[in-house]
FILUM-987164 format. One line per 2 residues: number of its first residue (from 1); for each residue z, y negated, x negated of N, C-alpha, C. Coordinates in Angstrom, 1 decimal. Each point is the difference from the previous one (the first is absolute). Layout:
BEGIN
NUM	Z/Y/X/Z/Y/X/Z/Y/X | ...
! end
This chain:
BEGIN
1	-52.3/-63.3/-3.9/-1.0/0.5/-0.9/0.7/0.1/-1.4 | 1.0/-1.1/-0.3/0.4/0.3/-1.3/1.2/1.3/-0.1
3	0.5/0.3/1.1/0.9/0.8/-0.1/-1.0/1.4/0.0 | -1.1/0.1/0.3/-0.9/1.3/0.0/-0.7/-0.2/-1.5
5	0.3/-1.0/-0.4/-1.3/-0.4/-1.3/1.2/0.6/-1.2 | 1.4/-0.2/0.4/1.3/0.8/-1.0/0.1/1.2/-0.1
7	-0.3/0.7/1.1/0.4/1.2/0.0/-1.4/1.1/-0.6 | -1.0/-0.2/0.3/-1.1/0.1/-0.4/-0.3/0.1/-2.1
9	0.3/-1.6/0.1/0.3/-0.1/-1.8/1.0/0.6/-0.5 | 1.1/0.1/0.8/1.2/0.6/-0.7/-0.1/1.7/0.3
11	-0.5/0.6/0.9/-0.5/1.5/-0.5/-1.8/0.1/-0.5 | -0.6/-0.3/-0.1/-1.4/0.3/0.1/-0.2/-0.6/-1.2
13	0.1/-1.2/-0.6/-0.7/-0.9/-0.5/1.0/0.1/-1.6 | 1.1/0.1/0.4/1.0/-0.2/-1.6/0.6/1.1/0.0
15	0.3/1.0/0.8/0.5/1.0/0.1/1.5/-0.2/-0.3 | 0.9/-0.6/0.6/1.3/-0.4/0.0/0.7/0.6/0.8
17	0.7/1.0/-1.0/1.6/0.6/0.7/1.2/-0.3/0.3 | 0.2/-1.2/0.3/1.6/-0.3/0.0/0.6/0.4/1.1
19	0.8/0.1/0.0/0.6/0.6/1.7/1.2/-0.6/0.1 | 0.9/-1.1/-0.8/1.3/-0.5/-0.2/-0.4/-0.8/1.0
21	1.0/-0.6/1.0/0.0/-0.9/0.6/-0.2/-1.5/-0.7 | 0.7/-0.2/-0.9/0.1/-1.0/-0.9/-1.3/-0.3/-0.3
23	-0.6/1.4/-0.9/-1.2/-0.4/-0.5/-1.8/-0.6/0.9 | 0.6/0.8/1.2/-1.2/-0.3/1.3/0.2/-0.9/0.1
25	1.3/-0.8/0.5/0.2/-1.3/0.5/-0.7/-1.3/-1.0 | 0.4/0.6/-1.6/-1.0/-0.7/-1.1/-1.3/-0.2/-0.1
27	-0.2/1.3/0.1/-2.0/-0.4/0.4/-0.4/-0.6/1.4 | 0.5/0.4/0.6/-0.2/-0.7/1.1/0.1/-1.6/0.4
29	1.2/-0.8/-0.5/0.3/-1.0/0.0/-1.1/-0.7/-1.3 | -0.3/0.7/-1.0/-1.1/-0.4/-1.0/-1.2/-0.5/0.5
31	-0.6/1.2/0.7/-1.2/0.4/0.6/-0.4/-1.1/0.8 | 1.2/-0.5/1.1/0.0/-1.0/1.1/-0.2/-1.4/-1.0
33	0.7/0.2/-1.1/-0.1/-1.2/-0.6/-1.1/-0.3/-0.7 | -0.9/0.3/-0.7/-1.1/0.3/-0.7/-0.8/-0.3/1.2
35	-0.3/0.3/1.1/-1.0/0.1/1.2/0.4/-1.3/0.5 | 1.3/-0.6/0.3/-0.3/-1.2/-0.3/-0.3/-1.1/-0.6
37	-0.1/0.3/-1.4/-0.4/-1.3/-1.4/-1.3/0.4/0.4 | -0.5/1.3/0.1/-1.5/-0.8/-0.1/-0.4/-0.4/1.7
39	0.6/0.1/0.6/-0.6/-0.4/1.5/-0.4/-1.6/-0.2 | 1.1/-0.6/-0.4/0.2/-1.7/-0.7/-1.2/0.4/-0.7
41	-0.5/0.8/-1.3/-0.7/0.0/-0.9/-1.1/-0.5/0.9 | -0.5/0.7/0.8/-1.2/0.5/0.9/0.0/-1.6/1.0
43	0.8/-0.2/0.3/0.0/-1.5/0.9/-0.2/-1.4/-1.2 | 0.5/0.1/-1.3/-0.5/-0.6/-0.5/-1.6/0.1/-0.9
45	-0.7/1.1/0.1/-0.9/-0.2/-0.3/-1.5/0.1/1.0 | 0.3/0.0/1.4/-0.5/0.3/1.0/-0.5/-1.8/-0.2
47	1.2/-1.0/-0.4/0.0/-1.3/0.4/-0.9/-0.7/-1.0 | -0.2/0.6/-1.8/-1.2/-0.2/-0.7/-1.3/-0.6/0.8
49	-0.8/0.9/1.2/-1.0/-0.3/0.3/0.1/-1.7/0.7 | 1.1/0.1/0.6/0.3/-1.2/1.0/0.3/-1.7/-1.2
51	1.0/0.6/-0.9/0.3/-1.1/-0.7/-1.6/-0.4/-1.1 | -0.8/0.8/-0.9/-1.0/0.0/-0.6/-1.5/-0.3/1.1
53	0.0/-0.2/1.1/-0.8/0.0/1.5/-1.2/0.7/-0.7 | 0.6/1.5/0.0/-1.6/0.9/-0.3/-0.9/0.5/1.0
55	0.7/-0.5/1.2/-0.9/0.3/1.0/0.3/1.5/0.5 | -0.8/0.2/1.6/-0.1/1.6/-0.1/-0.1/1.0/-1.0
57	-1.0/-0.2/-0.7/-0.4/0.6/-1.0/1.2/0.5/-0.7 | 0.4/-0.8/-1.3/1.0/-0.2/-0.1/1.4/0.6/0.6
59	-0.2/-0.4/1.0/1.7/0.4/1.0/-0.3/2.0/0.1 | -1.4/1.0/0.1/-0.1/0.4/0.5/0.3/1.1/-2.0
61	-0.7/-0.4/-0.7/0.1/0.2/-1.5/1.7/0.3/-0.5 | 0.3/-1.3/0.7/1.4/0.5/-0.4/1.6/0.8/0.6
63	-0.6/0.4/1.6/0.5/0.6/0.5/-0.2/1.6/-0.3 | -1.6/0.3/-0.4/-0.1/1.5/-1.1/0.9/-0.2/-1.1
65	-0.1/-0.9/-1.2/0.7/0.2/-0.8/1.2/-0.6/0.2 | 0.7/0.0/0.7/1.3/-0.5/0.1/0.7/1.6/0.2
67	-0.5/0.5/1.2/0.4/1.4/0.2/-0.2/0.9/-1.1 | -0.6/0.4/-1.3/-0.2/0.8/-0.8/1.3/-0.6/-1.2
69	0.0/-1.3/0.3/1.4/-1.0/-1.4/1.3/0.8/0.7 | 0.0/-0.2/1.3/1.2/0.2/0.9/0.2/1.9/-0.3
71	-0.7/0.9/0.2/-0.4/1.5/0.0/0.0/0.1/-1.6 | -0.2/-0.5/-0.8/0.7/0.5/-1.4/1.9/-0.8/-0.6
73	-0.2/-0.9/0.3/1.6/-0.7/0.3/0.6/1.0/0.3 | -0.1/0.3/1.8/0.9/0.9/0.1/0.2/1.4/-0.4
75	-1.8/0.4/-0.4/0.9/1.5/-1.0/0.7/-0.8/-1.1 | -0.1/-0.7/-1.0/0.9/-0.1/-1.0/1.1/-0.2/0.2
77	0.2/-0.7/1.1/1.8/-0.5/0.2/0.4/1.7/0.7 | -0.8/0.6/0.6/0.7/1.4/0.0/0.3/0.9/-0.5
79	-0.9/0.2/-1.3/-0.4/0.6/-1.0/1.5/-0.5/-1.0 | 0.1/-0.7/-0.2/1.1/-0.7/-1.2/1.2/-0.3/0.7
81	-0.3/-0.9/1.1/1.5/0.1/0.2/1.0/0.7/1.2 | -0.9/0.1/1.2/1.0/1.4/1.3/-0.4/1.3/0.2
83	-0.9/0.5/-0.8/0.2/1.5/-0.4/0.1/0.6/-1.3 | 0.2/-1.1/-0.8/0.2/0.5/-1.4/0.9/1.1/0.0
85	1.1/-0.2/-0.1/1.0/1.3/0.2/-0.2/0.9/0.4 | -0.4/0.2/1.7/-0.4/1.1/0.2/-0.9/0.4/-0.6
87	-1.5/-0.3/0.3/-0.4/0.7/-1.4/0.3/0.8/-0.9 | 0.9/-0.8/-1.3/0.4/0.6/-0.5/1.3/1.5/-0.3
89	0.3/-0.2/1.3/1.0/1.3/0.6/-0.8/0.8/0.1 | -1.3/-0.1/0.5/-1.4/1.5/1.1/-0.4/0.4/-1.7
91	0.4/-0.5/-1.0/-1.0/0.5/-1.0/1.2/1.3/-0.8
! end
């Protein structure tokens, strides 16, 4: 899913041209990396409900907003830093 969630952002979404080997290999290895800081993000704030014992309630509150913190993270880390470039090449 993350290798469909790259290719998708990287034509559709930021409109990134690069075609250098070098440079794909850059976003790509970014992209991977960024989708893993917040995956940790997302496991540590999943654990909020458990450590604060909010209960279902609670557990169920912060699994919505956990996904919407996680879903703007990763546009920004894509946004600024593995498609910046391209981007800036399509313009």
């Amino acid at each position: 899913t993350v290798t469909f969630a790259f290719f998708v952002n990287k034509k559709y979404v930021f409109h990134s041209e690069t075609k250098e080997k070098q440079a794909v290999f850059r976003e790509v290895l970014t992209f991977y990396g960024a989708r893993f800081v917040t995956y940790f993000l997302e496991l540590g704030l999943m654990e909020l409900p458990v450590l604060f014992k909010w209960g279902n309630v609670g557990y169920i509150i912060m699994t919505i907003a956990s996904q919407f913190i996680i879903l703007a993270i990763n546009y920004v880390f894509s946004k600024l830093v593995v498609f910046k470039k391209g981007a800036e090449q399509s313009k």
